[in-house]
C-alpha positions in Angstrom: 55.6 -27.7 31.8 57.4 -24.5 30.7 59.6 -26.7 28.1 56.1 -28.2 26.6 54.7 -24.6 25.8 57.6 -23.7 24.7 58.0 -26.7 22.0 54.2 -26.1 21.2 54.9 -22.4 20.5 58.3 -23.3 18.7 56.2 -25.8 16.5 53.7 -23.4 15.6 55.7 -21.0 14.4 57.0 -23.2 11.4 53.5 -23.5 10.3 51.6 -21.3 7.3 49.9 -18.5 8.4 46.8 -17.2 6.8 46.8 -13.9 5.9 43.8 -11.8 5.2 44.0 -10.3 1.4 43.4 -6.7 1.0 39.9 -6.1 0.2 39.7 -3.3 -2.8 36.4 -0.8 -2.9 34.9 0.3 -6.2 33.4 2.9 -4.2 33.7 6.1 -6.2 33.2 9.9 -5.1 30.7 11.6 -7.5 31.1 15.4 -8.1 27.0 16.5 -8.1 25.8 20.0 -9.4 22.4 21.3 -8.8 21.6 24.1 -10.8 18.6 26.7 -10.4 15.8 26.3 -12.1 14.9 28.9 -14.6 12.3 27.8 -17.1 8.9 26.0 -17.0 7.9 27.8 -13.9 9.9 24.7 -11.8 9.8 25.4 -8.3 11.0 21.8 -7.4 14.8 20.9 -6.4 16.3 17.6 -6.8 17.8 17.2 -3.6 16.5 18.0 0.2 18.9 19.8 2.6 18.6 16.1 4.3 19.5 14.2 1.4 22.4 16.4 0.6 23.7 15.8 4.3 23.4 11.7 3.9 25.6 12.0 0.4 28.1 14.3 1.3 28.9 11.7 4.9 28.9 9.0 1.9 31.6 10.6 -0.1 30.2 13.0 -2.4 30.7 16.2 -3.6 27.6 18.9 -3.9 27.7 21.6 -5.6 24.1 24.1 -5.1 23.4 27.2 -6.9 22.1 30.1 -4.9 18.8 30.0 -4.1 18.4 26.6 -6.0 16.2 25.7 -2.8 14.5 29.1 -2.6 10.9 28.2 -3.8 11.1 25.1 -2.4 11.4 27.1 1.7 15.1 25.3 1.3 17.7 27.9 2.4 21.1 28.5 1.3 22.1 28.0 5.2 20.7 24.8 5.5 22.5 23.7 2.1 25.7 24.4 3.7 25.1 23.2 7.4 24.5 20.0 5.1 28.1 20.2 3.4 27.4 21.1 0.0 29.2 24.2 -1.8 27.4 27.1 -2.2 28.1 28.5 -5.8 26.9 31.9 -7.3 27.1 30.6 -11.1 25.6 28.4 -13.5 29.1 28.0 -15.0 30.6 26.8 -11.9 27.9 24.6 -11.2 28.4 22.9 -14.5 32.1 21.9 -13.4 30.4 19.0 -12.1 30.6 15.1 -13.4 27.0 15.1 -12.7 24.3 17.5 -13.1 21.0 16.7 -11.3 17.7 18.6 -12.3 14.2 18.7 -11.1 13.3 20.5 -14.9 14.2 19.5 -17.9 17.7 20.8 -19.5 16.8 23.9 -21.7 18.7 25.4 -24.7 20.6 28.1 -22.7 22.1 24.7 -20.5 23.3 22.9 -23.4 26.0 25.4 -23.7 27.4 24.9 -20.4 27.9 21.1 -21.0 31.3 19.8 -21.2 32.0 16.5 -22.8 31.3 13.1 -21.0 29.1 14.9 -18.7 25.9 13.3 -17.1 22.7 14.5 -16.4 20.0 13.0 -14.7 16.8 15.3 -15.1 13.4 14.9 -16.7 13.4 15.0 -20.4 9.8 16.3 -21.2 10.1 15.3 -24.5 7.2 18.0 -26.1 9.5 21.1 -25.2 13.1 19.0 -26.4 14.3 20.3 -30.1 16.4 18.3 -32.5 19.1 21.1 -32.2 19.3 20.5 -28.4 19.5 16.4 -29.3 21.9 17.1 -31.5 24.3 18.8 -29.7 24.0 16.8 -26.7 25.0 13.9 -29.1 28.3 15.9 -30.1 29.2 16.4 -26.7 29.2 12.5 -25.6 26.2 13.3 -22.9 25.0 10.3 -21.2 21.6 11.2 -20.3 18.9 9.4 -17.6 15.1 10.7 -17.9 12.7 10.5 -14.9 10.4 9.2 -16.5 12.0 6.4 -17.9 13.8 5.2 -15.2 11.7 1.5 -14.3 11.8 0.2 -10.2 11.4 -3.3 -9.3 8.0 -5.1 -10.5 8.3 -2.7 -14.0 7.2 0.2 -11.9 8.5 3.8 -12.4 9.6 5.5 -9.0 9.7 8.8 -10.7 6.6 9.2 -12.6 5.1 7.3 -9.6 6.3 10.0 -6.9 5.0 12.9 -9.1 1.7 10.6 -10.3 0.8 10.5 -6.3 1.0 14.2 -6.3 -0.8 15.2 -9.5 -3.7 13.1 -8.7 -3.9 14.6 -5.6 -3.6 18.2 -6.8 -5.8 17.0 -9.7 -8.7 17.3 -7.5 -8.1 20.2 -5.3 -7.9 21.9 -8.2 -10.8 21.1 -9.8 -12.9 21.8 -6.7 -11.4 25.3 -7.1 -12.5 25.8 -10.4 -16.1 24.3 -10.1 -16.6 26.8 -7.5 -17.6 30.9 -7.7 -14.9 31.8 -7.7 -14.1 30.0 -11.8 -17.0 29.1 -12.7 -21.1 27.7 -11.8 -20.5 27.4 -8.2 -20.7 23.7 -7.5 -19.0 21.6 -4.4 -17.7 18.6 -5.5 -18.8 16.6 -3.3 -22.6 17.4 -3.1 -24.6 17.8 0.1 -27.3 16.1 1.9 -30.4 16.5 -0.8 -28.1 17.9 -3.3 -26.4 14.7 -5.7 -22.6 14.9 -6.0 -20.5 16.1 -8.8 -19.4 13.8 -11.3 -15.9 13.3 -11.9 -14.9 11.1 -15.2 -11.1 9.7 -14.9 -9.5 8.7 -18.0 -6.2 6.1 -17.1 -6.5 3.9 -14.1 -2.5 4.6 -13.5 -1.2 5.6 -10.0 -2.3 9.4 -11.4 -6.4 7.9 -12.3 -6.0 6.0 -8.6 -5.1 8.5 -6.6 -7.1 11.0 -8.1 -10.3 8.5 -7.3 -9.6 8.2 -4.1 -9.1 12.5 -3.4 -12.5 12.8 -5.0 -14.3 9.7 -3.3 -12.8 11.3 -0.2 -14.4 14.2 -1.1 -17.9 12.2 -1.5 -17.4 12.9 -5.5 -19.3 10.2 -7.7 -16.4 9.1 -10.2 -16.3 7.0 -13.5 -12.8 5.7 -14.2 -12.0 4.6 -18.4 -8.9 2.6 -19.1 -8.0 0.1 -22.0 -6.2 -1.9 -19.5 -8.8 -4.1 -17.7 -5.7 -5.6 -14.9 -5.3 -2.0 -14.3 -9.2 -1.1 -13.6 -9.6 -4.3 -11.5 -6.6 -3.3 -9.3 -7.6 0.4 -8.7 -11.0 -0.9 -7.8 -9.4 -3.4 -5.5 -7.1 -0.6 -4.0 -9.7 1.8 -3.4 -11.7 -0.7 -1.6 -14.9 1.0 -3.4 -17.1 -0.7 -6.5 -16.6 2.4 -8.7 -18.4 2.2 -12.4 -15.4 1.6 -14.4 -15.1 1.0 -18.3 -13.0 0.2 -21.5 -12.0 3.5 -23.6 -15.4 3.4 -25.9 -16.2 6.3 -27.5 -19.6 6.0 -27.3 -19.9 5.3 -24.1 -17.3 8.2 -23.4 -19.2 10.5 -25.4 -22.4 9.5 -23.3 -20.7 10.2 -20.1 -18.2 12.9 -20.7 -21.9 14.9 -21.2 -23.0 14.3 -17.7 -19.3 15.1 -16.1 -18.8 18.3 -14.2 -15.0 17.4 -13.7 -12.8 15.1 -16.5 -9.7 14.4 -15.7 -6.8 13.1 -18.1 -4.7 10.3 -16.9 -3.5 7.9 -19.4 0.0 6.8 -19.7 1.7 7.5 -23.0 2.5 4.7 -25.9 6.0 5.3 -27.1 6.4 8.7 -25.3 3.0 10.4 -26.7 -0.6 10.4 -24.7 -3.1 8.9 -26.9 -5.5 11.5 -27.4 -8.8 10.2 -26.8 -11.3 12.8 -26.3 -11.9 14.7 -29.8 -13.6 18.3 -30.0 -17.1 17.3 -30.5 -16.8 15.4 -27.1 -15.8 18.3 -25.3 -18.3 20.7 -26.9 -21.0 18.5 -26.0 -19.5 18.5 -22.3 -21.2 21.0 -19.3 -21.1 24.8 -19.3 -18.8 25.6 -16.3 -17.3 21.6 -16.4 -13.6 21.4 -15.9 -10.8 19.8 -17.3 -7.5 19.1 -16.1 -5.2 17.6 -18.1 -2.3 15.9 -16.2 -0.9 14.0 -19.5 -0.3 17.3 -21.0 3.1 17.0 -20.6 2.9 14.0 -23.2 0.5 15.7 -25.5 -2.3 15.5 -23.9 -5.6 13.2 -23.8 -8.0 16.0 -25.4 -7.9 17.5 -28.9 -9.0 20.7 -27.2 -5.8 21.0 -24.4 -2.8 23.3 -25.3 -0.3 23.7 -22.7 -0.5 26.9 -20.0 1.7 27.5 -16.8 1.2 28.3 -13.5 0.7 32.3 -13.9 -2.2 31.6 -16.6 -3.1 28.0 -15.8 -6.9 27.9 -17.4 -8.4 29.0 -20.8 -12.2 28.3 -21.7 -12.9 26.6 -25.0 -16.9 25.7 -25.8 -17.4 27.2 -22.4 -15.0 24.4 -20.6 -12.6 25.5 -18.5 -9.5 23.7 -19.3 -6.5 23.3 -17.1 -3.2 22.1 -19.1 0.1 22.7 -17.0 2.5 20.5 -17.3 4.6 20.3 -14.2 1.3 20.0 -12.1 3.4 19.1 -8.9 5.6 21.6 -8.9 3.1 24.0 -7.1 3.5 22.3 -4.1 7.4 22.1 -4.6 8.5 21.1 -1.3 6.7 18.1 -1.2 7.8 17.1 -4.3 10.8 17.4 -3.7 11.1 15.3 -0.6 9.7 12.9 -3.3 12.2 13.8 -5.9 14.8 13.6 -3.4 13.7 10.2 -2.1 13.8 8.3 -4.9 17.2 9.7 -6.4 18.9 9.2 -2.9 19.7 5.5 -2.9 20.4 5.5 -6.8 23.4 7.9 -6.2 24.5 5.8 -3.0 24.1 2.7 -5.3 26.3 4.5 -8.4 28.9 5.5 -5.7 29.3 1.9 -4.3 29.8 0.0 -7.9 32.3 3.0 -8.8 30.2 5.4 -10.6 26.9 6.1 -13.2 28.0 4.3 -15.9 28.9 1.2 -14.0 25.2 1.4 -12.6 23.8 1.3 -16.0 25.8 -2.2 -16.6 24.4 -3.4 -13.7 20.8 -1.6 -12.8 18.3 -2.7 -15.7 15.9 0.2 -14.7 18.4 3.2 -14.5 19.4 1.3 -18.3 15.7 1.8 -19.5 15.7 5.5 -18.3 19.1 6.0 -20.5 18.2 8.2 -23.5 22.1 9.4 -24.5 24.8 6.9 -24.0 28.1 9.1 -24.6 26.7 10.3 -27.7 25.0 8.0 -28.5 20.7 8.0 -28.7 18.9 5.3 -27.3 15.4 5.6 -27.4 13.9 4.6 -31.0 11.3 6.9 -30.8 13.2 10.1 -29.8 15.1 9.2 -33.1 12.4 8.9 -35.2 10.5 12.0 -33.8 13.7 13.9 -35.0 14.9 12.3 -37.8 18.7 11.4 -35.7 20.4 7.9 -35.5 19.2 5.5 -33.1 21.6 2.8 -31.4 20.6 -0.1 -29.2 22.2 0.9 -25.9 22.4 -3.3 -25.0 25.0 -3.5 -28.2 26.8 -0.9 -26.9 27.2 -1.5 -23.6 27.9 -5.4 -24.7 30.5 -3.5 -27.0 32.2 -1.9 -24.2 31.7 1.4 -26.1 
């Protein structure tokens, strides 16, 4: 029996083996710098204490500034129980392959940018300069915006995220301003014997939806306009409530916009600017003491009467309207938006890491591609080169190129 297993074995040794072929990982570490936000009143950070603890166990490298979590109740101690570097300088923290920021980049950045560097950050393309486009094009910046960054079913995760918040917010604040404190002295959402307020939505966009369902919540009677007639039918589907909804006429708008105690801006903008739909007569003709807030402001605006303020001075009055025009509306409630922030930009860096870095990502991620405004140098977005008179370049060829 012995002499049979060991003829089997001898056999068996003679034949082929299999051997398992090394396996090679495009997995890349990315180098990450988050610096403090110092204009636009941001309060917001990019990245959660959480979220930095889940990246740096995945490979990466974090660098924070001081007190880049500060108004957002994120410590500097819970940065580094999560593994990032703690650094005291905006020069060091632009060291990094990546910059992440939760404001736009400002002139006084620009500077610090070293060639082939990426930055992922809204643009918010009102407050941008040709000088800052310019130079960003000498240096060979790649550049992502927030806001152009597309999700699966052609959503946007970003402007999405923050549109949850603003409509929210939207409404809150408007009740503040309706009451004694601003202006008649009016609840928003009435009383028994006493009718409602009237609140007149313009956009039916995750900002128009959720803001209609704050205020319905609030017992509100609300009017929603939109050109988009899929987008009307869905929010009335969503909120589960037969609102009076209509097309963007202006004379039915004017009709209505002088019975509103509360008009809110919401529509999405064509080609990077908010169509601007309400003119001056409409707002003169609108309620002494009626509020606007106008969440598109950021994108021009959706009145011919908004100009934009800040959270220190956040209203003006103009034909005795109070008008409410700041432009990073969620950043006064920072620390939820940037759990937000911080969720959605999470699995994009885990997903850039595991094909072997950003730029692979854009070959391969059609969304983060749409959000791509610089390409090493290179501008993509048509209408960012036409608004300042710079050469465009079709990102596609490029990339088809190998550039």
């Amino acid at each position: 029996m012995e002499s049979i297993i060991g003829k089997i074995k001898s056999d068996y040794a003679l034949y082929t083996k299999e051997v398992l072929a090394d396996i090679k990982s495009n997995k890349k570490s990315l180098f990450i710098g988050i610096p403090k936000e110092t204009d636009y009143q941001e309060k917001r950070v990019p990245l959660t204490p959480n979220s930095v603890a889940a990246l740096v166990n995945y490979g990466f490298r974090i660098a924070i500034e001081k007190d880049a979590g500060e108004q957002s109740s994120f410590t500097n101690e819970q940065y580094l129980e999560a593994g990032a570097d703690i650094v005291f300088t905006k020069e060091d923290v632009f060291k990094a392959d990546a910059i992440l920021k939760s404001g736009p980049i400002n002139s006084g950045e620009i500077s610090l940018l070293h060639s082939n560097q990426i930055i992922i950050s809204p643009i918010l393309l009102p407050n941008q300069t040709k000088h800052m486009i310019k130079s960003m094009m000498e240096k060979r910046i790649t550049a992502i915006a927030y806001e152009y960054v597309k999700g699966p079913y052609n959503s946007y995760p970003f402007v999405r995220s923050m549109s949850e918040i603003a409509g929210s917010y939207a409404i809150l604040t408007a009740a503040k301003y309706l009451s004694n404190e601003y202006g008649k002295g009016i609840l928003l959402g009435g009383i028994a014997g006493q009718p409602p307020a009237k609140v007149m939505i313009l956009g039916a966009g995750t900002v128009g939806e959720t803001a209609a369902r704050a205020a319905i919540a609030l017992g509100a009677s609300v009017q929603v306009f939109d050109d988009n007639l899929f987008r009307l039918s869905k929010l009335q589907s969503d909120v589960g409530s037969k609102i009076y909804t209509s097309v963007l006429d202006p004379i039915n708008i004017m009709k209505n916009i002088s019975r509103a105690h509360v008009v809110i801006g919401a529509l999405k903008p064509k080609n990077g600017k908010t169509p601007c739909v309400i003119t001056e007569d409409m707002v003169r003709s609108m309620k002494k003491g009626a509020v606007i807030i106008d969440v598109a402001i950021d994108h021009g605006g959706c009145f011919e009467t908004s100009k934009v303020t800040n959270h220190d001075q956040p209203i003006y009055t103009k034909h005795d309207v109070i008008h409410y025009c700041v432009p990073n509306i969620a950043s006064n409630v920072s620390r939820t938006a940037s759990y937000s922030l911080s969720n959605v930009l999470t699995p994009i860096l885990k997903g850039a890491a595991d094909l072997g870095g950003i730029e692979v990502l854009l070959k391969q991620d059609m969304g983060i591609l749409h959000g791509t405004y610089l390409y090493k140098g290179a501008l993509t977005k048509e209408f960012i080169a036409k608004k300042f008179d710079l050469k465009f370049t079709d990102l596609e060829l490029l990339l088809s190129a190998d550039f």
